[in-house]
C-alpha positions in Angstrom: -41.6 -4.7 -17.7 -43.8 -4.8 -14.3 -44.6 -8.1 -15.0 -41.3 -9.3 -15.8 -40.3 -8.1 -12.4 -43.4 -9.8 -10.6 -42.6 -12.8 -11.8 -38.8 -13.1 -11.0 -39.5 -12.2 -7.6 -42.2 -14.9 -7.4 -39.4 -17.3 -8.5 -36.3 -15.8 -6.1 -38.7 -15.9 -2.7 -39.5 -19.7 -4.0 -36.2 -20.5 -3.6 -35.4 -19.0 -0.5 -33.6 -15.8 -1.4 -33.5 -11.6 -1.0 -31.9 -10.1 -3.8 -34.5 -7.5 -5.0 -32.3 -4.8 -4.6 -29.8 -6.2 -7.1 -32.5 -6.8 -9.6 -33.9 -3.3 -9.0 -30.8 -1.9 -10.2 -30.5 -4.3 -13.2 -33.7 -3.2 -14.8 -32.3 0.6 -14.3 -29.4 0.1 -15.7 -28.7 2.0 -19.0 -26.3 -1.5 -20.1 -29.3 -2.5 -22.1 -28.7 0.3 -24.7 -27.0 -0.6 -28.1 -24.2 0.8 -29.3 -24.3 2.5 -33.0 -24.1 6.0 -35.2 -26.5 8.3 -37.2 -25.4 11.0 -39.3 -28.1 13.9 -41.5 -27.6 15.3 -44.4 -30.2 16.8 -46.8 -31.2 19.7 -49.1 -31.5 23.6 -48.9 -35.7 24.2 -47.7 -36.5 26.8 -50.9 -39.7 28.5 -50.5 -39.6 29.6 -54.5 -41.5 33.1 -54.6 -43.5 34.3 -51.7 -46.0 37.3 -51.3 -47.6 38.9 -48.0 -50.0 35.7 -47.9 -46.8 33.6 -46.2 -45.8 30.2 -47.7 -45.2 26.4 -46.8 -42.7 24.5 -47.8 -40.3 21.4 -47.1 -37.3 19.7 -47.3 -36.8 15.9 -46.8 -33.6 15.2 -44.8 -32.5 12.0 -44.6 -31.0 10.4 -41.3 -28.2 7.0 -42.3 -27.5 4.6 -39.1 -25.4 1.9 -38.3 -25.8 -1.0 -35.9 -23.5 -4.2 -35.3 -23.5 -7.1 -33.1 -27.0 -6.8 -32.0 -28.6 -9.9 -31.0 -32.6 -9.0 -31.5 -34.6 -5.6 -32.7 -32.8 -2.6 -31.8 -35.0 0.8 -30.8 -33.2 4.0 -31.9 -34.7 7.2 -30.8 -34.2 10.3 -33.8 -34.7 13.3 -32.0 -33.7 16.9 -33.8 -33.4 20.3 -33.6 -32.2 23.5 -35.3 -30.2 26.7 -34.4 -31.5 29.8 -34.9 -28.1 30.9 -36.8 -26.3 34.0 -36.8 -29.1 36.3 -37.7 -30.7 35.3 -34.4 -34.7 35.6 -33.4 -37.0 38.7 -34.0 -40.4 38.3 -31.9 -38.7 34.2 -31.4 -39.0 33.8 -35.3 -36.0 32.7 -37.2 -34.7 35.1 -39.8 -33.5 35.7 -43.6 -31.6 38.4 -45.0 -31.1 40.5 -48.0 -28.2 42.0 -48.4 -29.5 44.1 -51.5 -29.7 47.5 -50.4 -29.1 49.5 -46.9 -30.5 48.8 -44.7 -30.8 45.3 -44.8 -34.4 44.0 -45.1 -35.1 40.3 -42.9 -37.7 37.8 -43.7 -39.0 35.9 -41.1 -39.9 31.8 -40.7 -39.6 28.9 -39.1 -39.4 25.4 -39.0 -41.6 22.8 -37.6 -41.9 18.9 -37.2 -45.1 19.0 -38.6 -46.6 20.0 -42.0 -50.1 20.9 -39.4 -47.1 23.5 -37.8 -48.5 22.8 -34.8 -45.3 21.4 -33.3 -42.7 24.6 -33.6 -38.8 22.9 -33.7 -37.2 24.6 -30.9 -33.5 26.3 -31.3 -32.1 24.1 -28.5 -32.6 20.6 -26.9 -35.7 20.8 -24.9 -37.4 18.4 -23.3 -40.9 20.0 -23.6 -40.2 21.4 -26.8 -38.1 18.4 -28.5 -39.8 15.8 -30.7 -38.3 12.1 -31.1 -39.5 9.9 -34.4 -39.0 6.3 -33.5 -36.8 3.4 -36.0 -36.3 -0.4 -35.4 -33.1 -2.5 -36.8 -33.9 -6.0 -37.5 -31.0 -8.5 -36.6 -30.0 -8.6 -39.9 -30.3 -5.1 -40.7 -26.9 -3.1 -40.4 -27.1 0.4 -42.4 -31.0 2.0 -42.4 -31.9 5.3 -43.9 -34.6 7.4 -42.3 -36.9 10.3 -43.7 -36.7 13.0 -41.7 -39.1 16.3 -43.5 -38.4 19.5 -42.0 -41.3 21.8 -42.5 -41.0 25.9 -43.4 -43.7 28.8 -42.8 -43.0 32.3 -44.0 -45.2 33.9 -41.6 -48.2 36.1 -43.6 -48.6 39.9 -43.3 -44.9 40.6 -43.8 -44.7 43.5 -46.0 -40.8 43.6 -47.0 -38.6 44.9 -50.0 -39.0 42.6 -53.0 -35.4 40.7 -53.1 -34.0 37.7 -52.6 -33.6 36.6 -49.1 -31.6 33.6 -47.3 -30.0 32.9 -43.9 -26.6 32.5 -44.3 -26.4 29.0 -44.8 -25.4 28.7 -40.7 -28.3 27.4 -38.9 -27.6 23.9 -37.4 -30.2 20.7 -37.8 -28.7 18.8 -35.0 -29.8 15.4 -34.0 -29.7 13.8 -30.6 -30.1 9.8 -30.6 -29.9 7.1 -28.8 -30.5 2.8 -28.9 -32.0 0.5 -27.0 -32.6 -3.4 -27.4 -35.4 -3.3 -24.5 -37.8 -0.3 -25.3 -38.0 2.9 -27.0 -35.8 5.2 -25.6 -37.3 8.5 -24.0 -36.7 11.8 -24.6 -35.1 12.1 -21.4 -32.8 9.3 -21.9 -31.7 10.9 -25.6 -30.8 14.2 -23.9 -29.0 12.3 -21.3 -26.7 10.6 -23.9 -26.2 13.7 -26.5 -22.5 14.4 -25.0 -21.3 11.4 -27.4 -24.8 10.4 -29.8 -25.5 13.4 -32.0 -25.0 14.8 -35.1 -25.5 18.0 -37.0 -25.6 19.7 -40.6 -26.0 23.0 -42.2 -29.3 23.8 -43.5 -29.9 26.7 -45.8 -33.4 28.2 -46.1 -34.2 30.9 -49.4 -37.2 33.1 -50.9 -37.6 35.3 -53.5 -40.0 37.7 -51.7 -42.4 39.0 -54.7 -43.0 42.3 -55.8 -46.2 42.2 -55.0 -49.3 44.4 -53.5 -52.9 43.5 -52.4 -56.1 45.4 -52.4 -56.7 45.0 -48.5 -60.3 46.5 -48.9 -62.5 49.1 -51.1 -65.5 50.6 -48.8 -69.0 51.6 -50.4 -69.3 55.1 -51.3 -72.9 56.4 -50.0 -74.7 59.3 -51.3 -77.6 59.9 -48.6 -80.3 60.4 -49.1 -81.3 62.9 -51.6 -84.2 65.0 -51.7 -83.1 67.8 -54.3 -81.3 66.7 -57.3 -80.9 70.2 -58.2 -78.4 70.5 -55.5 -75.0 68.4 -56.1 -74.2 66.0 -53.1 -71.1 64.4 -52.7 -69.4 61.8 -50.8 -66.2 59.7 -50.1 -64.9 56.7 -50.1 -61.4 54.7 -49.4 -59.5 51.6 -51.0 -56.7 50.0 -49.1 -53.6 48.3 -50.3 -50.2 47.4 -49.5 -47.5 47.1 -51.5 -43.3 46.4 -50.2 -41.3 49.9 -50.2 -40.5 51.6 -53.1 -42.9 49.5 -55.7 -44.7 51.8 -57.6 -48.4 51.3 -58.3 -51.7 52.3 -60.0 -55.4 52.0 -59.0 -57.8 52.5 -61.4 -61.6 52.3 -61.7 -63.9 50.9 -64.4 -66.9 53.0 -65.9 -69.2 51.0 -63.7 -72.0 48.7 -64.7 -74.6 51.1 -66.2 -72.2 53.9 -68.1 -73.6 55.6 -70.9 -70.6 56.1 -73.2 -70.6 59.6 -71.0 -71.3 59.8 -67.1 -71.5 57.1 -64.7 -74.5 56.0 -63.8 -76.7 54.4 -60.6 -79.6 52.6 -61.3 -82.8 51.7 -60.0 -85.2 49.2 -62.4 -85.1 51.6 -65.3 -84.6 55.0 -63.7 -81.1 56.6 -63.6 -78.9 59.1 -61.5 -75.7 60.2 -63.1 -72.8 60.8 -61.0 -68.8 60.3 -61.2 -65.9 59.9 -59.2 -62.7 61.7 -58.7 -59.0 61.8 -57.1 -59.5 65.2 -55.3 -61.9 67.1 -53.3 -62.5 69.7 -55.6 -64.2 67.1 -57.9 -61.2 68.2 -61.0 -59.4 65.4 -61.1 -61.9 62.5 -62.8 -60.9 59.3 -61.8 -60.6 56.7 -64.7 -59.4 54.3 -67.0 -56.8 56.9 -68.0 -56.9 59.0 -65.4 -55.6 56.8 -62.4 -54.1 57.4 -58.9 -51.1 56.5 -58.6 -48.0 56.0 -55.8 -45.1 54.2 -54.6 -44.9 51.0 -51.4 -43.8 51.7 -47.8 -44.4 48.2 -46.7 -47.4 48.8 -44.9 -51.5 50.3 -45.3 -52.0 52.6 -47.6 -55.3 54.2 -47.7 -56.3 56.2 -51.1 -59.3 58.0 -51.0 -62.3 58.1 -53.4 -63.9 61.2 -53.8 -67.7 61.4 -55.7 -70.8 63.6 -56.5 -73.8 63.5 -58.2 -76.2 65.8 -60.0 -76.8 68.2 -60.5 -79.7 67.0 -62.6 -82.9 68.7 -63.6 -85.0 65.9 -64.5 -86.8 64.2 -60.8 -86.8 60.6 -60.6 -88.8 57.9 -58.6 -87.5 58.0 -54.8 -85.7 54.6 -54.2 -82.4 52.6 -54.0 -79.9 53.3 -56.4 -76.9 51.4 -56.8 -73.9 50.7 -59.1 -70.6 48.5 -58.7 -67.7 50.0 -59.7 -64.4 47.6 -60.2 -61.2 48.8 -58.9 -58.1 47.3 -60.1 -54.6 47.5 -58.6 -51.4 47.4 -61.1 -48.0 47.2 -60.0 
């Protein structure tokens, strides 16, 4: 464009004339623009089942434009956004509901330009938030259809009820646009014209949120050290989980890998010191295959405790390391 300019003043002062200041005007002038129409429409963004990890998904809107009478390539600028609807922002993340049981339980998400979801889609026509994607008509191109993906993230670490959540079906994708038959046209030329170019449809956004827990963490249970295997020593240790409120669950604890067919065992080469685990501190309660801990979700940490002791045992062994693994298993 700056050399366009250059050169038509070389050619005005040539001639003997002043009219810069018309021509200034000229190449600000928006009469350049096309005329022409876009309209959205696409599907619901599902995100299937989802856990306490968080999910991705995406739904591929489509964006249909018309354009008439143009005499060369015509720029148009796509440039969405989407509502927050009528559940509103918690923490400036977009919202689902279930409606299943009082009180209501909300899932949060939100939608991005990206599938990186680096580049968040604002709920309202920003210009440093709002991202344009830029299309081209031919001269003999009248109707075009545009992709237009709209990326989800259920955020992780959201311990909810298990239910099926949605957003009411009333958050807006709205698109500002604008044409051009000179140059792209910017984002601040697009927010400029959305009184009479833009466009908007429902979008409705689901999840089943799973009934699921996790084991967050199982720490190692340490004896000491032991001089006197005559003399019982015990010790403690925790598992974590988390599971959404109200789901029942189970952990258990295998035999371990050097078991007898009677006591659990730690082992060192080919020595031996029994010992065994239980759910209380009074070491009654032996903690099992069949005789597991059990509880119910509150939607956050739970921390259950592991209680064990060893000896006592009248036959000495060589000092060293013992050691045994013990597998814990979570059913819900």
């Amino acid at each position: 464009m700056s050399i366009h300019r250059v050169r038509r003043s070389a050619l005005l002062a040539s001639c003997g004339f002043s009219l810069m200041l018309p021509f200034a005007l000229l190449a600000a002038s928006p009469a350049a623009q096309a005329s022409g129409s876009c309209w959205l429409s696409g599907p619901a963004l599902n995100f299937g089942s989802v856990s306490g990890k968080g999910k991705t998904s995406y739904a591929n809107w489509q964006v249909t434009c018309n354009q008439y009478g143009h005499a060369k390539t015509v720029n148009v600028a796509l440039c969405p956004y989407a509502t927050a609807g009528g559940l509103g922002l918690s923490n400036n993340r977009r919202q689902m509901v279930s409606y299943s049981s009082w009180p209501h339980s909300y899932l949060t998400y939100d939608l991005f330009y990206d599938p990186a979801l680096t580049q968040r889609m604002d709920t309202q026509a920003s210009l440093s938030t709002l991202k344009c994607t830029y299309k081209t008509f031919s001269v003999n191109e009248n109707r075009k259809v545009f992709d237009l993906p709209i990326y989800g993230y259920v955020y992780a670490g959201q311990n909810v009820r298990a239910a099926d959540y949605r957003n009411n079906n009333d958050t807006q994708v709205n698109l500002l646009y604008a044409f051009s038959q000179d140059r792209q046209p910017s984002a601040e030329e697009v927010l400029a014209s959305q009184s009479g170019n833009q466009s908007s449809n429902s979008l409705g956004v689901t999840a089943n949120y799973e009934n699921s827990c996790s084991l967050l963490s199982a720490s190692d249970l340490n004896f000491g050290q032991i001089n006197d295997l005559s003399q019982a020593v015990t010790g403690a240790a925790a598992v974590a989980l988390s599971c959404p409120l109200n789901t029942s669950w189970k952990v258990s604890l295998d035999q371990g890998m050097n078991y007898d067919g009677a006591t659990r065992r730690m082992r060192k080469g080919a020595d031996y010191i029994a010992y065994e685990l239980y759910r209380d501190a009074q070491h009654s309660q032996l903690w099992n295959n069949s005789g597991a801990s059990q509880g119910a979700g509150n939607n956050g940490a739970q921390n259950i405790r592991i209680y064990g002791k060893a000896g006592p045992s009248p036959a000495a062994v060589p000092a060293g390391e013992y050691r045994d693994t013990v597998t814990v298993t979570l059913t819900y």
